[in-house]
N, C-alpha and C positions, 0 to 999 in steps of 0.2 A: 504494500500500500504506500504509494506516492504524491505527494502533493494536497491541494486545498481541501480536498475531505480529510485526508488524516488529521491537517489541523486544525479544522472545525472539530473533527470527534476529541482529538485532545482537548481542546480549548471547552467543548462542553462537560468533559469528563471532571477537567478543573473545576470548572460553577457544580455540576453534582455534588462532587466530594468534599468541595472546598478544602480548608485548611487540614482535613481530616484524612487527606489522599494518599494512596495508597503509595508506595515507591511504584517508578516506571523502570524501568528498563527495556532497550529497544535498539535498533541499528536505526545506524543516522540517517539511514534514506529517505527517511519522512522529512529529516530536516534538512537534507543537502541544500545547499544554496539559498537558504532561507534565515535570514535576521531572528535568532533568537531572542532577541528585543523585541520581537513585532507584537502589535498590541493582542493580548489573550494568550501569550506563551507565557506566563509569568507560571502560572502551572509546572510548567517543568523545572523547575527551579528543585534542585536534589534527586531528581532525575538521573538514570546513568545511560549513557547509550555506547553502543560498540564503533569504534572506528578504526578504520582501516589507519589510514595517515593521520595525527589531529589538525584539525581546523587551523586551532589558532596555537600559534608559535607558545612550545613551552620552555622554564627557565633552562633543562638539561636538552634541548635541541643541538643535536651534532654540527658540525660545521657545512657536513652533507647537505642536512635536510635545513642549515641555513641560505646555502649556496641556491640547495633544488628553488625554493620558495621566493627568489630575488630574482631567479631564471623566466619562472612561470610569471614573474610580477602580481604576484599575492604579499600582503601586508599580515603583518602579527597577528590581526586581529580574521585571515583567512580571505578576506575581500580584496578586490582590484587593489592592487598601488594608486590608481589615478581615481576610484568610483568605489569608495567606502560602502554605496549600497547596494553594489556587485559583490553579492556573497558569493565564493568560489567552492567548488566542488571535492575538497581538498581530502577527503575522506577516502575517494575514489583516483581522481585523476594523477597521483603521483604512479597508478598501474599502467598510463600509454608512455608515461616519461621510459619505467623500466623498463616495458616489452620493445621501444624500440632497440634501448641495447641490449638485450636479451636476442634478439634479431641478428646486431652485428654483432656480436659473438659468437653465434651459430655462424652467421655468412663470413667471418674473419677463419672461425674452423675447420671449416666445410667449403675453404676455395672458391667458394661461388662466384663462378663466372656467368651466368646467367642460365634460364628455365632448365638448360641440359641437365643442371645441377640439382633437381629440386629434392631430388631423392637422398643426394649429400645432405643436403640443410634438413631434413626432418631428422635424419639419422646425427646432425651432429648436435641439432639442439634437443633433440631424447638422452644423447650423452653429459650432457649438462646436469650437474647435479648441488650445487652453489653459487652462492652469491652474496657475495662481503659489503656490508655496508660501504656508503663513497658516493663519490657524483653521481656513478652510474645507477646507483639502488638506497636514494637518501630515505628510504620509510625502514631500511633495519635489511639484516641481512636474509637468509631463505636458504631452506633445504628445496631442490624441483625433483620430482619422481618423474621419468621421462616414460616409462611403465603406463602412469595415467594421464601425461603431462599437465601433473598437480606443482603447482608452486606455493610452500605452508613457509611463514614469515610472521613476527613478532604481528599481535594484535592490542588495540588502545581501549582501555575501557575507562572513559572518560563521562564526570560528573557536572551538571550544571551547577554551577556556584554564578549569582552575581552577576548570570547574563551570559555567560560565559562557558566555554566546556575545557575544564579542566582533567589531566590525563591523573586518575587515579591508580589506574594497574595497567601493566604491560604483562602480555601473554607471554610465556618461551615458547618457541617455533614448537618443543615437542605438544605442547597443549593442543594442535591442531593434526599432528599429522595422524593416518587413519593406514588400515593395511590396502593393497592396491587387490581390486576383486577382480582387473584385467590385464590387459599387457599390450596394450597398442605397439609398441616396438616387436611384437611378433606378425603382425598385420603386414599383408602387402600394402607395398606404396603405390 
């Protein structure tokens, strides 16, 4: 569930409960891109939601995920550098910054000279099995199983305080990973 219904239903769920409300807990995709300041989100306020990257810049932000967020022209607070009320998608979108170079690493492995190759490039980015935090991967490092081609990396689970989502826990990469039930690298290409 995406967008202005969800938070209509949160915002009524708020006036229901009132001050009496239960904890929420939830993935941020109801709020991606969306002003937790906007009026009737007061509700969330102690709230936890899961994120992929956090929003907004925290005090222990690596140099990485300082550099990524300067790159993409997002500000501390997760919005446009130039349009403070261009909330960005920041939960999500540091996953096309890494598959690009997830991409040239396969195509840098795997010689890719073009389509002839395409069979190299699945089999070299199935061989991939790491990835170190740094420019290329500023939301934390990852185990990829090329098996399912699953990529399991640290998760945020951050708190509304104040307007605000603050990163209360960090997942270890093992907290997600799961046994593989196939094997795409036995498939023909």
């Amino acid at each position: 569930m995406v967008g202005p219904a969800v938070l209509t239903f949160v915002k009524e769920l708020g006036e229901f409960y009132g001050s009496n409300r239960p904890q929420l807990f939830g993935f941020i995709d109801s709020l991606e891109a969306t002003d937790i300041n906007s009026p009737g989100l007061e509700f969330l306020d102690g709230s936890h939601f899961w994120e992929g990257s956090p929003r907004y810049a925290q005090p222990d932000d690596s140099e990485a995920q300082k550099a990524y967020r300067a790159a993409v022209g997002i500000d501390d607070n997760g919005a446009a550098v130039g349009d403070p009320k261009d909330v960005s998608t920041a939960a999500h979108m540091f996953g096309c910054w890494e598959t690009l170079y997830v991409v040239k690493k396969a195509m840098e492995d795997a010689g890719y000279k073009g389509p002839e190759d395409r069979a190299k490039l699945v089999e070299a980015t199935e061989a991939l099995t790491e990835f170190a935090e740094g420019p290329e991967h500023p939301q934390g490092p990852k185990t990829f199983n090329g098996k399912i081609h699953q990529c399991f990396g640290i998760q945020n689970i951050s708190k509304v305080e104040g307007g605000k989502l603050k990163v209360v826990h960090k997942t270890k990469i093992e907290d997600g990973l799961y046994e593989a039930e196939g094997d795409y690298t036995t498939q023909a290409l």
